[in-house]
PAKOL-388736 format. One line per 5 residues: number of its first residue (from 0); for each residue x, y, z of C-alpha. Coordinates in pm, whole numbers, plus 32768, in hexadecimal, padded with zeros to 4 digits. Example, Ala and Ser with C-alpha at 12.3 -4.5 7.8 and 13.67 -1.06 7.14 Angstrom:
BEGIN
0) 84CE/7E3E/830C  8557/7F96/82CA
This chain:
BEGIN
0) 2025/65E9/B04B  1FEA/6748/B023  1E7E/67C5/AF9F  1EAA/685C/AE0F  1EA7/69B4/ADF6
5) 1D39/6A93/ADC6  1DA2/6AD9/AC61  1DEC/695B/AC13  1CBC/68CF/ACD6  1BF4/699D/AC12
10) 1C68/6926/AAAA  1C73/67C3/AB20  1B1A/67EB/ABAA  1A68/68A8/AAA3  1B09/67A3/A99E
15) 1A5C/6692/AA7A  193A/6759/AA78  1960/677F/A8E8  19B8/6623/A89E  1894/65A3/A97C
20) 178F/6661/A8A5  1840/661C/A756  1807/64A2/A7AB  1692/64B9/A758  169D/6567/A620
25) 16FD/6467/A50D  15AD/63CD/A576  14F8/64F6/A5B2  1527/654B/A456  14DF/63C5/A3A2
30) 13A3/63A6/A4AC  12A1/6468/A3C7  1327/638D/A2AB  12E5/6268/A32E  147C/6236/A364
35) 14AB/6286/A1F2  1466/60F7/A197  15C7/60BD/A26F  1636/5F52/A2FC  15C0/5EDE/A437
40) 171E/5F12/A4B1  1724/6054/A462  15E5/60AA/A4FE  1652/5FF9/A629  1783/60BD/A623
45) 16F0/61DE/A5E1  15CC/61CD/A6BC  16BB/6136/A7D7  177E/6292/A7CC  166A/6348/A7F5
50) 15D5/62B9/A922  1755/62B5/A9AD  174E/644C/A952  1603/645C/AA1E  1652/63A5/AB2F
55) 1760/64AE/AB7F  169A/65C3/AB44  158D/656E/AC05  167D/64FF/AD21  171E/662F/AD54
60) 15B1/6707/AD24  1541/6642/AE7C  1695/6675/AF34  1657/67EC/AED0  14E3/67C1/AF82
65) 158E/6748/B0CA  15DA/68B1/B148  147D/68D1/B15B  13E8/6798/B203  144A/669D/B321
70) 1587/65F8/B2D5  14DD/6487/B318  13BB/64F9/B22D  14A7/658B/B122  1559/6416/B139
75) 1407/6368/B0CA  13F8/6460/AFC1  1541/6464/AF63  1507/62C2/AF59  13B1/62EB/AEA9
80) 142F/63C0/AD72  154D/631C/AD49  14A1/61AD/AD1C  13B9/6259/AC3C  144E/61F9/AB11
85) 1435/609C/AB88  12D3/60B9/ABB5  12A1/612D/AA6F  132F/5FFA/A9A5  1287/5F03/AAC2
90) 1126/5F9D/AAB1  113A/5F95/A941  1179/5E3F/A938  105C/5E01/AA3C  0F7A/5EE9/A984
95) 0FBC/5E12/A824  0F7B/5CC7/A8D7  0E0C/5D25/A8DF  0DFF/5D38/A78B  0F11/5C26/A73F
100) 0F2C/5B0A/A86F  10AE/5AAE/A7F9  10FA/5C0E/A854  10A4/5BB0/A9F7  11D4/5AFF/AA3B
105) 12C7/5C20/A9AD  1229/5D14/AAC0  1269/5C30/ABFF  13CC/5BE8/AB27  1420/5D62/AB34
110) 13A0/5DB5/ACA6  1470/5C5A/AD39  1596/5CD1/AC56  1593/5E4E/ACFC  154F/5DF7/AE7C
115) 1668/5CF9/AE7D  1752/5DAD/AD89  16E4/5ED4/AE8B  177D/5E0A/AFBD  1876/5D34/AF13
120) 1947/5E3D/AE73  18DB/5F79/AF05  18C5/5F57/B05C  1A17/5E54/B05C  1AE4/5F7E/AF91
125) 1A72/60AF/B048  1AD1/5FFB/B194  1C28/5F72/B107  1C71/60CC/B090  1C09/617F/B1D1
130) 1CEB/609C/B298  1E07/60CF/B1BE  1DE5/622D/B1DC  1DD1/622D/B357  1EB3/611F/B34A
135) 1DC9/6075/B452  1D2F/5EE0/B470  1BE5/5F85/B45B  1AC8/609E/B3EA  1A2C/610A/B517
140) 18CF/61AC/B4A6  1814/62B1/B531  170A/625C/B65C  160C/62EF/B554  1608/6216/B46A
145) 1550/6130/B556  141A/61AE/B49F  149A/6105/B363  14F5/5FE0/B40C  13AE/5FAE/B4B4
150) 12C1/5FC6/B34B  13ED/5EF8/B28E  1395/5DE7/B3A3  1231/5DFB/B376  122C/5E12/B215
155) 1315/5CCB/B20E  1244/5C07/B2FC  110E/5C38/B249  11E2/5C10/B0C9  11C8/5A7A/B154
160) 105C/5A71/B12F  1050/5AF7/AFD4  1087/5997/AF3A  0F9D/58F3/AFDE  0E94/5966/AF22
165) 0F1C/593C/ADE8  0F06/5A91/AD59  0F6C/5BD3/ADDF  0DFF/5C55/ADE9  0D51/5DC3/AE5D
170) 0D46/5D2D/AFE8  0EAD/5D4E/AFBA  0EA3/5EC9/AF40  0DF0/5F1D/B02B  0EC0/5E80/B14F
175) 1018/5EE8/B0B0  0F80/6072/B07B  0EE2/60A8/B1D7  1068/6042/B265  10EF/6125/B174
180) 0FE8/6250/B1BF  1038/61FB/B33B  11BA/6209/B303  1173/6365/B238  10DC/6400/B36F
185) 11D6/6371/B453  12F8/641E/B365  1213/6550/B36A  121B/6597/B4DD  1392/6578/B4E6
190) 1488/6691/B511  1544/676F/B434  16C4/67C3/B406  17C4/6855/B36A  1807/67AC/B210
195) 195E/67E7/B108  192F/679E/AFF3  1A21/66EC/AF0C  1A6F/672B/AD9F  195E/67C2/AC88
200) 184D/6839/ADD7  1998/68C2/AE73  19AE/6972/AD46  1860/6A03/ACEF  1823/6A48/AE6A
205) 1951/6B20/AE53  193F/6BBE/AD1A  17B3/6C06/AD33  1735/6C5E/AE87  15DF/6BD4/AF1E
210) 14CE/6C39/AE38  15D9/6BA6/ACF9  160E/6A7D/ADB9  147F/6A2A/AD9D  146C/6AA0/AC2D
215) 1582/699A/ABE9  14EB/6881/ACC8  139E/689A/ABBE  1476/68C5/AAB4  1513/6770/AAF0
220) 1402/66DE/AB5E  134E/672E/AA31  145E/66DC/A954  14C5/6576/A9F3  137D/650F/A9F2
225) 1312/6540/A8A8  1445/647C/A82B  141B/635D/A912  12A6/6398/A88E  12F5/635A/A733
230) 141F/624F/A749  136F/611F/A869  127E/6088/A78C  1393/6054/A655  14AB/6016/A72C
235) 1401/5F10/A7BD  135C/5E80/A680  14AD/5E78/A5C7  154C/5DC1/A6F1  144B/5CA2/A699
240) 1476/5CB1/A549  15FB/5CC1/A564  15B6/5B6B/A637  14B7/5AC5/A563  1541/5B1B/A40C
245) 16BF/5B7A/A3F2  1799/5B12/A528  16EE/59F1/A57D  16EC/5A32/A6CD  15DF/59D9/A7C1
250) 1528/5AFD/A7A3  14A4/5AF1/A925  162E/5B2B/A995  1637/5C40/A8AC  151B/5CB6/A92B
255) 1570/5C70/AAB8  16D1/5D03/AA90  1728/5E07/A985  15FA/5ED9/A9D9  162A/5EF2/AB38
260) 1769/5F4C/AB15  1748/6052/AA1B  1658/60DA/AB1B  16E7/60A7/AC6D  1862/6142/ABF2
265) 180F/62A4/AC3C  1798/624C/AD72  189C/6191/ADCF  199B/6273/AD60  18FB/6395/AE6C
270) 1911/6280/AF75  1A74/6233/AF3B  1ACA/63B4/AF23  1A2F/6415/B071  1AFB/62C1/B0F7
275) 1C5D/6379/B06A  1C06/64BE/B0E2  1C14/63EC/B22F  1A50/63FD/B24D  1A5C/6297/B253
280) 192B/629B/B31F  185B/63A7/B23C  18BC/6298/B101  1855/6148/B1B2  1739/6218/B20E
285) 16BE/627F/B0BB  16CC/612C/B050  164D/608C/B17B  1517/6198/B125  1510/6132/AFA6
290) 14DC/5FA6/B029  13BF/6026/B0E7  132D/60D6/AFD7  1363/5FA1/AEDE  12D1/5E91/AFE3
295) 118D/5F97/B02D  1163/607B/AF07  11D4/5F92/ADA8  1171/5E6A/AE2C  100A/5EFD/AE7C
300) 0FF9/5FAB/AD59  100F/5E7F/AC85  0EB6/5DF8/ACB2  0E03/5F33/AC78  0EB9/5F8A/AB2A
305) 0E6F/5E08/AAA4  0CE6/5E05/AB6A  0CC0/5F77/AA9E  0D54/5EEB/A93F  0C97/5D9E/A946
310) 0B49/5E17/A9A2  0B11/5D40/AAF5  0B68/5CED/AC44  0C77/5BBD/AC39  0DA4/5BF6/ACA0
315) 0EDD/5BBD/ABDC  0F09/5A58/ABB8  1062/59B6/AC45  10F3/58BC/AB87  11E0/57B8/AC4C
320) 1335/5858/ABF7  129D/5986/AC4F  1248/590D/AD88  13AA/589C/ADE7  1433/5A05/AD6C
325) 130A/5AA9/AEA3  1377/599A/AF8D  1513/59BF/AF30  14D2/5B3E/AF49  13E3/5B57/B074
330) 1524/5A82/B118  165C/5B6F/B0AE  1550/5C43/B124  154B/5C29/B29A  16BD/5B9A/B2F4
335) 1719/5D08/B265  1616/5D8E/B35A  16A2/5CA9/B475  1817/5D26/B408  17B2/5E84/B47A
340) 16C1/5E4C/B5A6  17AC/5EC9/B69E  1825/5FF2/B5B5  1969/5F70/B528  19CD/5EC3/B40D
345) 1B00/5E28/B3FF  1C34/5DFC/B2E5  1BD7/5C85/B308  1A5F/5CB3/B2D8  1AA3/5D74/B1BA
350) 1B88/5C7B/B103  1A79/5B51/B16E  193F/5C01/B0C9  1A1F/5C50/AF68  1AB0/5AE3/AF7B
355) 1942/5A61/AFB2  18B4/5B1E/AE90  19CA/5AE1/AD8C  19C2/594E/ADC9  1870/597D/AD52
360) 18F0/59BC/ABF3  19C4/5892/ABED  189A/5799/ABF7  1716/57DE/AB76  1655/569C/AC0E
365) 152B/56A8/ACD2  1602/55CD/ADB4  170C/56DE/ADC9  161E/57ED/AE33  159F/5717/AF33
370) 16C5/56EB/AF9A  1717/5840/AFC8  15D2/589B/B075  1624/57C4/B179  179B/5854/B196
375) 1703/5991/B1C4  1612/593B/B299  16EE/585C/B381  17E2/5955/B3BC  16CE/5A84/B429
380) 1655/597A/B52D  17B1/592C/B595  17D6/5A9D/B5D3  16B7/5A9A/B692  171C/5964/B774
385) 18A6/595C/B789  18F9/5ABD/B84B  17CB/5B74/B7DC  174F/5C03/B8FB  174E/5D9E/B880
390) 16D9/5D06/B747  15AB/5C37/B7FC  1551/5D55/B8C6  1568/5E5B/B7A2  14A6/5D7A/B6BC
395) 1392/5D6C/B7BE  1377/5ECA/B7E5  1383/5F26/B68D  1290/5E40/B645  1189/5E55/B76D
400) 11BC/5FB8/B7BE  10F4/60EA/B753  1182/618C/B5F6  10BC/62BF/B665  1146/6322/B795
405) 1266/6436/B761  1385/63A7/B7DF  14C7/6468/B7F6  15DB/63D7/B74D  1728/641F/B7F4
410) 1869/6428/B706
């Protein structure tokens, strides 16, 4: 299939472009009013759009960034702003539970909901799409992204202690930050290439040079997060309200499920571009990045947010179903990171995590989700122990190996 014409590209990418930005204004405009006294499915709707609209925007400002820094370093950020919308509705929930305690189990709802809706869906479709495109069994992925790998790994391992505590407390902040600061500098020290871009930065970096194509990365930046700004706290309240009021639906599935995805889609839609433009490797990648930054960065920031609301040290308390949603999570969790151990991820691997994650909708008991943790985690060990000997020996390494030494990633 032949690439559109300049002319065309450029009318179907400014209209992107256009239609990106016009998704925030409806709320932009009822914010100061307090949403002009409108339903909480409007405001949902409303306020839904314009985190969708932001999500975009700020998306393609940190693609723009990446002809200036290291590729592996303008992944994480690429990763970080994208889930930033998500960490807007989950630390407002955490920040409420200090005030309000009902409040705590709608912030571990929304951060289990986005790391395995993150995995489930995203990672599964990019991969399926990638290896329809190169019509092969499997996504081979760059030696590089051994650095996500490695902090996805540690991050998982030490998501299994969380629970036992009974909170996710400041220890845990601290812990979950220092791998994420450590997984920055890694990125950091990485090198650069060439980068295309794809669709509205195409356009801007063609149309406007260097110095225009830093004017518009503030400009969007500014722009996308104001109206994220303005629409996490009622978009999220509305979603419980819509729950506890009008739909009667359990509010905590509302909570787990709609707002991640009206969150994650952006992001997912980049991944699954870069996978048909045959950068299969660069999508995975992203999102591969984006888990890291949920399992370091959201789930550390959590505590602080409800320690700073309520006034004291305690932790956020976990309740026993949110408990099993850590556990099932901290499970999907690492077979995922076992899948891609020796840098492939297979058509059938793909299929298996989306399978995995969709029976979970089919039954809601505590029994169920135990049941599913140990699905998950009895297939990563039977990676591990039926043919798994580049897998063994990669997981050692990854694990036991220093993440500061520079080591040169071959393609």
């Amino acid at each position: 299939m032949n690439e559109p014409e300049p002319r065309h590209a450029r009318k179907r990418d400014l209209l992107i472009l256009v239609g990106a930005a016009v998704l925030a204004v409806p709320w932009i405009v009822a914010h100061p009013y307090e949403g002009l006294g409108l339903a909480p499915e409007a405001v949902a709707s409303f306020a839904g759009l314009a985190i969708l609209g932001g999500a975009f925007l700020l998306t393609w400002a940190t693609e723009l960034a990446e002809r200036d820094i290291p590729q592996a370093l303008a992944i994480l950020v690429l990763a970080l702003v994208s889930v930033l919308p998500e960490y807007a509705v989950d630390l407002h929930f955490a920040w409420t539970a200090g005030k309000d305690p009902q409040y705590a189990h709608y912030a571990v709802a929304n951060m289990t909901g986005a790391n395995r809706l993150l995995i489930g869906v995203g990672w599964a479709v990019v991969v399926l799409i990638a290896c329809a495109r190169t019509r092969r069994r499997e996504l081979v992925l760059h030696a590089r992204q051994r650095l996500e790998i490695r902090f996805l790994l540690w991050a998982t391992l030490y998501s299994f202690l969380i629970p036992l505590t009974g909170t996710i407390n400041l220890l845990d902040a601290v812990v979950l930050f220092t791998i994420f600061v450590v997984y920055a500098w890694c990125a950091s020290r990485s090198e650069s290439e060439a980068v295309a871009f794809v669709g509205p930065p195409a356009l801007i970096d063609r149309e406007f040079g260097t110095r225009g194509r830093r004017l518009w990365e503030l400009a969007l930046f500014a722009y996308a997060a104001y109206a994220i700004f303005i629409s996490a706290a009622p978009f999220a309240d509305s979603l419980v309200e819509i729950g506890r009021t009008r739909a009667h639906v359990d509010e905590f599935l509302l909570v787990q499920w709609v707002a991640p995805l009206a969150s994650e889609s952006p992001e997912f839609l980049i991944a699954m571009l870069f996978a048909w433009r045959l950068r299969g490797s660069l999508g995975i990648g992203a999102l591969i990045s984006s888990k890291v930054n949920q399992w370091t960065l959201l789930v550390g920031a959590i505590p602080i947010a409800f320690s700073l609301s309520a006034g004291s040290w305690r932790g956020l308390p976990l309740d026993e179903r949110q408990t099993e949603e850590l556990i099932l999570t901290s499970a999907q969790s690492l077979m995922a990171a076992i899948f891609i151990l020796d840098l492939r991820f297979s058509r059938i691997e793909a299929v298996l995590l989306a399978a995995l994650f969709l029976g979970q909708f089919a039954f809601t008991s505590t029994e169920v989700r135990y049941l599913f943790t140990a699905l998950y985690l009895t297939i990563a060990l039977g990676l591990l122990v039926v043919r798994g000997g580049v897998r063994r020996a990669e997981l050692v390494s990854l694990l036991f190996s220093n993440p500061l030494s520079k080591r040169r990633a071959s393609p």
